[in-house]
C-alpha positions as CSV (number, residue, x, y, z in Angstrom):
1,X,131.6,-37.0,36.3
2,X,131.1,-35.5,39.7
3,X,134.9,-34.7,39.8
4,X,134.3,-33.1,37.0
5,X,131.7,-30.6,37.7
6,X,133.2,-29.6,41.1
7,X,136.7,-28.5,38.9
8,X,134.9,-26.5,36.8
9,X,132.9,-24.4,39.5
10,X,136.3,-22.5,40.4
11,X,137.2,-21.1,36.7
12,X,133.4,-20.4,36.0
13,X,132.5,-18.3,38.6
14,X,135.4,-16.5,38.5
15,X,134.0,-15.5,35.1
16,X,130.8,-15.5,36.7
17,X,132.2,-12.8,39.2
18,X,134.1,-10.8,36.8
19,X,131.8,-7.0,37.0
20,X,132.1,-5.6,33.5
21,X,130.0,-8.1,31.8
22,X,127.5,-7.7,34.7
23,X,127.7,-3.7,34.5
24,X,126.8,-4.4,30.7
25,X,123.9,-6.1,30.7
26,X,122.8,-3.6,33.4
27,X,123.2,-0.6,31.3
28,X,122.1,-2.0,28.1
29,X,119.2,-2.6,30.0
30,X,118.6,1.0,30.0
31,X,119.2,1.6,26.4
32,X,116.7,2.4,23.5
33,X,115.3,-1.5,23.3
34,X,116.9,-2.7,26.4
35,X,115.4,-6.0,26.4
36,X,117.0,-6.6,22.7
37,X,120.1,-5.1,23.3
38,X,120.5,-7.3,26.8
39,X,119.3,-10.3,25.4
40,X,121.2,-10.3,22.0
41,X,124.8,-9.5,24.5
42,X,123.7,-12.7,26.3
43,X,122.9,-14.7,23.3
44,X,126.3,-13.6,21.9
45,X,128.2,-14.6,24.9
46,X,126.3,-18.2,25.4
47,X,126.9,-18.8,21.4
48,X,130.8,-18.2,21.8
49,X,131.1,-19.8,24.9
50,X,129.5,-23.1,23.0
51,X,131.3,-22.5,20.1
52,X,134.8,-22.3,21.7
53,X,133.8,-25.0,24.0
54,X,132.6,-27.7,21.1
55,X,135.8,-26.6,18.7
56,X,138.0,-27.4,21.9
57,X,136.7,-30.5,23.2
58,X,135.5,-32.5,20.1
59,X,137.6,-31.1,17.2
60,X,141.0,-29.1,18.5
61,X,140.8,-31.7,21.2
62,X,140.7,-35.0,18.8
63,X,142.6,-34.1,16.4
64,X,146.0,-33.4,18.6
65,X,145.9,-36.6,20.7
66,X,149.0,-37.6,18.5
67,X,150.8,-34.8,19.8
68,X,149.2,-34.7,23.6
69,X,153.0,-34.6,25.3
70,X,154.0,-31.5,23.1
71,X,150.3,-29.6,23.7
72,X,149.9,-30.1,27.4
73,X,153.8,-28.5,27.6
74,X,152.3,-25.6,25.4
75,X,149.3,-25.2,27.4
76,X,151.2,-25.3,30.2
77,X,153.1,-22.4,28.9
78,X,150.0,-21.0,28.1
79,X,148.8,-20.6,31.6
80,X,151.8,-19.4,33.2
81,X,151.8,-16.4,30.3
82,X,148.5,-15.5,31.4
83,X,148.8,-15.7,34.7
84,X,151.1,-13.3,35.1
85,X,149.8,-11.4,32.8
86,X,146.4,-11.1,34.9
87,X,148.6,-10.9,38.4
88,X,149.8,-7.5,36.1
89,X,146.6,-6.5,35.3
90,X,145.5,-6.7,38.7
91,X,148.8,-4.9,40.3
92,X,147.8,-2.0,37.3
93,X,144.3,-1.6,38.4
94,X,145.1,-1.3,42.2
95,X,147.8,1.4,41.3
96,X,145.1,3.4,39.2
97,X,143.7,6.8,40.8
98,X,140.5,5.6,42.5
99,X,137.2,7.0,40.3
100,X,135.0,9.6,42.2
101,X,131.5,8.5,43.3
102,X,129.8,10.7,40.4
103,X,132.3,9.4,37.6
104,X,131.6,6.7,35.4
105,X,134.0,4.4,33.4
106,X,134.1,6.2,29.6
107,X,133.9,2.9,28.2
108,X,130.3,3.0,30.3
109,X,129.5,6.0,29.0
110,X,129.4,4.5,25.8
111,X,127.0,2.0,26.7
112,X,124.6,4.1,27.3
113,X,124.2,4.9,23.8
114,X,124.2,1.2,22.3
115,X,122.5,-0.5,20.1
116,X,122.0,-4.2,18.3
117,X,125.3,-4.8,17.0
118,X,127.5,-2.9,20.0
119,X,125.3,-5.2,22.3
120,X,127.1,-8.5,19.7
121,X,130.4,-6.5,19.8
122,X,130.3,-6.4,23.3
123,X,129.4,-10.1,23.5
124,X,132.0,-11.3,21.8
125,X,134.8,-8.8,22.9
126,X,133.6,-9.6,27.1
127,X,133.7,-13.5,26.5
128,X,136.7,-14.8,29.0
129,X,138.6,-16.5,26.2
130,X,141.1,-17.8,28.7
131,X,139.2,-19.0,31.5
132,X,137.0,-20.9,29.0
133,X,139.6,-22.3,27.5
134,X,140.8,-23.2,31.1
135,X,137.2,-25.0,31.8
136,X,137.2,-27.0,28.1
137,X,140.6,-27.8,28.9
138,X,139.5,-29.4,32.1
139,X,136.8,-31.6,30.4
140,X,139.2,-32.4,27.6
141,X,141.5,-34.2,29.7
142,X,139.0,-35.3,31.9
143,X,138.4,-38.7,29.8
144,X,134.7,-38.9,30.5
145,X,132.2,-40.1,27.6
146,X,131.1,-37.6,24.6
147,X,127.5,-37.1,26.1
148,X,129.4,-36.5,29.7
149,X,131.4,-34.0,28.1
150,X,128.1,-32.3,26.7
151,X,126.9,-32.2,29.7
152,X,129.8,-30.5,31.8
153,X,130.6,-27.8,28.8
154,X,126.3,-27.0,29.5
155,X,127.2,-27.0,32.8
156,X,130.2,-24.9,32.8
157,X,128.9,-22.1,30.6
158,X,125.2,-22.1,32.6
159,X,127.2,-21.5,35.5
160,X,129.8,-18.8,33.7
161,X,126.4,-16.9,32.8
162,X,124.3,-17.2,35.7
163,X,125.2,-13.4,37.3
164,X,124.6,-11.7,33.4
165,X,121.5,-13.5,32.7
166,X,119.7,-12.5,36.0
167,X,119.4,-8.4,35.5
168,X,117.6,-9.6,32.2
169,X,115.3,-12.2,33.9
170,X,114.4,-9.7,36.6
171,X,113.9,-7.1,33.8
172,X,111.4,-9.6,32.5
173,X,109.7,-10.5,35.4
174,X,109.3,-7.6,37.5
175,X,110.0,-4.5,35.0
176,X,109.1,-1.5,37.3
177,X,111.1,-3.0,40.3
178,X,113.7,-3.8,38.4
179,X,114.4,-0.7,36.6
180,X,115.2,0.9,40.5
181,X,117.0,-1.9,41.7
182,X,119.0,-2.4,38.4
183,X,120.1,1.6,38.7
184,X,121.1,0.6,42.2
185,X,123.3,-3.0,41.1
186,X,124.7,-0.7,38.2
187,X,125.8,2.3,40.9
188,X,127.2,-0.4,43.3
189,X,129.1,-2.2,40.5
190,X,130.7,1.0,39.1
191,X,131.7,2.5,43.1
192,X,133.1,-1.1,43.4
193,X,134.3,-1.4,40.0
194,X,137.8,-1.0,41.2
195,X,138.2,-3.6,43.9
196,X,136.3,-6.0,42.0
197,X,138.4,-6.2,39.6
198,X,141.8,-6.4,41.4
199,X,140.0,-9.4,43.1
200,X,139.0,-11.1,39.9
201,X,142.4,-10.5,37.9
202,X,144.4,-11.8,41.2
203,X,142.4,-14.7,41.9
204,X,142.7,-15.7,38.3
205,X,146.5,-14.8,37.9
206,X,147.1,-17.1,41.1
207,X,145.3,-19.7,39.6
208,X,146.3,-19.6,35.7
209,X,150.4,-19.3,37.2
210,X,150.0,-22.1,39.6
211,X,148.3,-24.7,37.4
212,X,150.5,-23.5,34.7
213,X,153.9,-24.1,36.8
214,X,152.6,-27.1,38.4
215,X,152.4,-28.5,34.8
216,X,155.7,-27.7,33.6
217,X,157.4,-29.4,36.8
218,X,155.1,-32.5,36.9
């Protein structure tokens, strides 16, 4: 079990660490009913995380045991596909023109005009479909118990989360503070947006490629 837990730190904070989700909570923060907005984008992304995560493991997961040889080959396929599809993205967004100090993303922009169901949209659109599925993967093969497995998927997403949740928990705790500190977080994130996410997309596309070769030749 502790095996376990330790494989699945890598994948989730490399969700964890991915900026846009962060820089959404942030600035939904700010919106007309900010505390609704940010807390139904959280909600949204904890839900599908679950959702994907219990389909995986105790359905998708069960009911192809026949065929395990034929799926691990396809996953395997899988994660080479997408991790050169992420080394791409992150080749793309270090040859894209730097953004001046005073511009903001338009798809920020946008934000700052959001409401209930954009704050759902954006849940579900800014869920890491492929690093979860590289997490529930991990517990799926990882042969422990049902109530282990609960455990590790709790673990996994709790830890996927932790960096979105906290603007909200701050919000909650400390609402004056947290409104400057917040603007700063959201000015960093945006100067840095860049950089960050040339690190994210390359960490993943090493990682996705590797374990995605390494299965094909084993």
């Amino acid at each position: 079990m502790g095996n376990l837990l330790v494989t699945l730190i890598l994948p989730a904070l490399l969700i964890a660490l991915n900026p846009i989700p962060i820089i959404a909570a942030v600035t939904l923060l700010s919106t007309d009913h900010g505390k609704r907005n940010a807390a139904a984008f959280v909600a949204t992304l904890a839900a599908i995380m679950l959702a994907v995560g219990v389909l995986t493991i105790f359905l998708l997961g069960k009911a192809d045991s026949s065929g395990q040889t034929d799926t691990s080959t396809g996953l395997a396929v899988v994660q080479t596909v997408l991790g050169l599809a992420f080394l791409a993205m992150a080749f793309l967004q270090w040859r894209s023109r730097p953004q001046t100090a005073a511009e903001s993303p338009k798809w920020m922009q946008k934000l700052d005009e959001a409401g209930f169901s954009v704050a759902v949209v954006l849940g579900l659109s800014l869920t890491n479909y492929a690093l979860l599925t590289a997490g529930t993967s991990k517990i799926l093969k990882s042969g422990v118990g049902s109530r282990q497995e609960v455990v590790a998927l709790l673990f996994f997403v709790l830890l996927a989360l932790c960096t979105v949740v906290v603007p909200l928990v701050v919000y909650l705790v400390r609402r004056v503070w947290a409104e400057a500190q917040l603007h700063r977080l959201k000015a960093w994130l945006t100067a840095h947006n860049r950089a960050l996410l040339v690190g994210v997309f390359g960490v993943m596309g090493v990682l996705f490629t590797a374990q995605g070769l390494g299965n094909l030749l084993h």
